[in-house]
N, C-alpha and C positions, 0 to 999 in steps of 0.2 A: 868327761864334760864336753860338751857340744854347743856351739851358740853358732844361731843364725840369725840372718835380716832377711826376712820373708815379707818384707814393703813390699814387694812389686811383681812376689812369686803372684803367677798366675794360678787360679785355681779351675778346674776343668772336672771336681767331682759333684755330681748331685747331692744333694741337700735332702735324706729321708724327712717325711711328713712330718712324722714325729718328733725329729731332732730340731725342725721350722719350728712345730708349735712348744719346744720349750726356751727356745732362742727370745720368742716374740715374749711370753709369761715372763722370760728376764727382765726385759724392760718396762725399768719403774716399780718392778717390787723391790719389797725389803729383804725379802726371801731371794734376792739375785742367786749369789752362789749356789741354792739348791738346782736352781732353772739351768743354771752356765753347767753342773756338775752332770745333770740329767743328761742335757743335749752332747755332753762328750761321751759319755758311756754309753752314745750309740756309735764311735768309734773307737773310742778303747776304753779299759776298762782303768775305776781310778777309784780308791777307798774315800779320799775327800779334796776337797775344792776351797781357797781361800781367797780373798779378794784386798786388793788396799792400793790405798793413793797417796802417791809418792810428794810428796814439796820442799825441796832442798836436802837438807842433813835433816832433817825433824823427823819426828815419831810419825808412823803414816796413819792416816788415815783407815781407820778399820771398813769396808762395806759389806764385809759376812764373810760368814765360814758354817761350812755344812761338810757333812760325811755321809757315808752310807750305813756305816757301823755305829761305836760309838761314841756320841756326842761330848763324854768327857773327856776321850782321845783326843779328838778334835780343841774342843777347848782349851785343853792341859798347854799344849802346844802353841799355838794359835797368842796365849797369853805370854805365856817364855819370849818369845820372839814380838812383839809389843816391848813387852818389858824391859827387854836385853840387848836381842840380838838384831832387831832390823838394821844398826849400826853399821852391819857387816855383811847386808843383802847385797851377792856377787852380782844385781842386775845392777844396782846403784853405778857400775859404772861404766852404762851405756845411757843415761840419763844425762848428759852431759850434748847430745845430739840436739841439732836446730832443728832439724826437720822434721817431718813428720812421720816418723818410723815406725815398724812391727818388729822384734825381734821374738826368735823361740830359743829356747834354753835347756836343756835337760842334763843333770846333775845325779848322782848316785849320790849316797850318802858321804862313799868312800871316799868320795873326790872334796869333801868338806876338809877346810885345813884348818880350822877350831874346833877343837877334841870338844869342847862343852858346847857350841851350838848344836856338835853332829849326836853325843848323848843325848841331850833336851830335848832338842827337837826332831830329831829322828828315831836314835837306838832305843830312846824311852818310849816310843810310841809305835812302834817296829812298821816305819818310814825307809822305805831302802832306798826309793827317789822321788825327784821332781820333777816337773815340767813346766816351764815358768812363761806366759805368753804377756809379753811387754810391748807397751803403746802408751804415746804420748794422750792425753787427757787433752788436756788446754796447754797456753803459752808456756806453765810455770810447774805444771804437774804431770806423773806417769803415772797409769794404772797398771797393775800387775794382778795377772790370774792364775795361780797356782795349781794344778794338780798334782797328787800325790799318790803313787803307789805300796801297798804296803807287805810287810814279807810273806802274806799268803797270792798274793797278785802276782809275785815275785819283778823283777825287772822290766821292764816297759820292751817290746820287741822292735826294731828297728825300720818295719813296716808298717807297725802302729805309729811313732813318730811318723813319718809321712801324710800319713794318712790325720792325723793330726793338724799338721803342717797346712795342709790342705783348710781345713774349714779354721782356721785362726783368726782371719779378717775376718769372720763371723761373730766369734766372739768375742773382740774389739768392738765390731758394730753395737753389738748388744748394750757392752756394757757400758760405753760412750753414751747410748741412748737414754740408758738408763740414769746415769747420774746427771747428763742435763736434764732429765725430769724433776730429779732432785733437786737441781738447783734452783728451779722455779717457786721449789716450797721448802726455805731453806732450813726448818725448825727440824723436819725429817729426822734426816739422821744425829743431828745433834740430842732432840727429845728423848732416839731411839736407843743413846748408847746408858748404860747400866751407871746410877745415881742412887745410892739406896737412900732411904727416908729414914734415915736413924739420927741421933744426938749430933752427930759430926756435920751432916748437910742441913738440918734445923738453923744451923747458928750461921748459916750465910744467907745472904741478902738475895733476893731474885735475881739482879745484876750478877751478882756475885757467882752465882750456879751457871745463869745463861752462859757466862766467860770461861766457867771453866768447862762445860760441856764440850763448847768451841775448842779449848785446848784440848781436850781427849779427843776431839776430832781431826787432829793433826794442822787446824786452822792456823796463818800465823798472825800476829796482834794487828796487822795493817786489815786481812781479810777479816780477822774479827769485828774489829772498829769500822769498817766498811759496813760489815751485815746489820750489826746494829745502831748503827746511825751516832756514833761517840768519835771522841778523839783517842787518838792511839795511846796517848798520854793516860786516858781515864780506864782503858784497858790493863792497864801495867797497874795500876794504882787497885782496880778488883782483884784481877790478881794476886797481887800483892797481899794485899787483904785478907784473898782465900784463902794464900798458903800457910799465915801468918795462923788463921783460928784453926786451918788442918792439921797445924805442924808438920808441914811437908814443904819441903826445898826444891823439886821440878815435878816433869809432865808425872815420870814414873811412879811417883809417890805418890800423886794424886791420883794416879787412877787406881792402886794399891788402897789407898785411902777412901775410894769412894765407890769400890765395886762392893757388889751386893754379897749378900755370904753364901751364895751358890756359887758365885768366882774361886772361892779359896778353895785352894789345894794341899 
């Protein structure tokens, strides 16, 4: 395992065209992680790319996951770790920084010390590592951009890390840019996360959906009640409410409860 603070590493490598215009196509799509995945796989190569925003101990914030392969991989994964394991995300404990930092990170599977994260979300999906590029968001939140290498990629080489190293504050930049775009239309991503239209989400209330969207968004009740113009009290109280007609008891549940049945595994 290897962690660095690359805030201040100078970088001194050109920026291919190509790797410029999928930086720029990051910013502001929904589709980020395919753009963020593109422009690294002009410096090493990565089976898939995953993205989230970090706020406190809570479930983070999903903003994509893509691969080059396949998509169920991806997904299978991707959900585990929502589900379970972000609990125990080894970056969570450099999140704890005032200032405005870059860390890079890269991890073997080997180096995981929960036999069940490193099954689920690696062995099961033949993940053999990570490269984890962490950056403060705003005051309250860290973004984290994951690449993944898989057992036919074999091990990331230790000149690729460099050279990685190299273009990181890029894609910080990007994806910084990117979710303050987002945050100027903030229905975005809340609309964009998976709500199916069956019996279970019928019997809630528009309120009621909008709130718990926000929840699946890693949102916490003050930003909810912020976004949509309530008191923090009336948040608790939808809430409430939802979980009451979902029969489900927290985030986990409900988003088990309310994904589409292309989610289930």
């Amino acid at each position: 395992m290897l962690l660095f603070d690359i805030t201040t590493a100078p970088s001194r490598a050109a920026v291919p065209a190509a790797m410029t215009a999928s930086l720029i196509n990051a910013i502001g799509s929904q589709d980020c992680s395919r753009h963020l995945l593109q422009a690294m796989n002009y410096v090493a190569e990565f089976s898939h790319c995953t993205v989230f925003e970090f706020r406190d101990k809570g479930t983070p914030a999903f903003l994509g996951a893509s691969g080059c392969q396949s998509s169920e991989r991806v997904n299978r994964s991707t959900k585990a770790y929502l589900g379970r394991f972000h609990c125990i995300e080894p970056m969570r404990s450099v999140m704890h920084a005032k200032e405005d930092r870059i860390f890079l990170r890269h991890h073997t599977a080997a180096d995981l010390e929960d036999d069940d994260y490193r099954r689920i979300c690696y062995d099961s999906v033949a993940i053999i590592d990570r490269l984890s590029i962490v950056a403060k968001a705003r005051d309250n939140s860290w973004l984290i951009v994951n690449l993944f290498r898989d057992a036919y990629q074999g091990p990331l080489p230790e000149d690729r890390l460099n050279a990685v190293s190299q273009y990181a504050s890029l894609i910080v930049l990007a994806t910084r840019q990117g979710l303050a775009l987002e945050r100027q239309q903030p229905d975005t991503r809340a609309n964009a996360l998976p709500m199916s239209d069956n019996l279970l989400t019928a019997t809630l209330s528009p309120r009621e959906k909008q709130v718990c969207r926000r929840i699946l968004a890693g949102m916490s009740h003050a930003a909810i009640a912020e976004e949509l113009g309530v008191l923090m009290s009336s948040v608790v109280t939808f809430r409430r409410r939802a979980y009451v007609k979902l029969d489900v008891n927290n985030a986990c549940e409900l988003r088990r409860a309310l994904s589409g049945p292309g989610d289930e595994h």
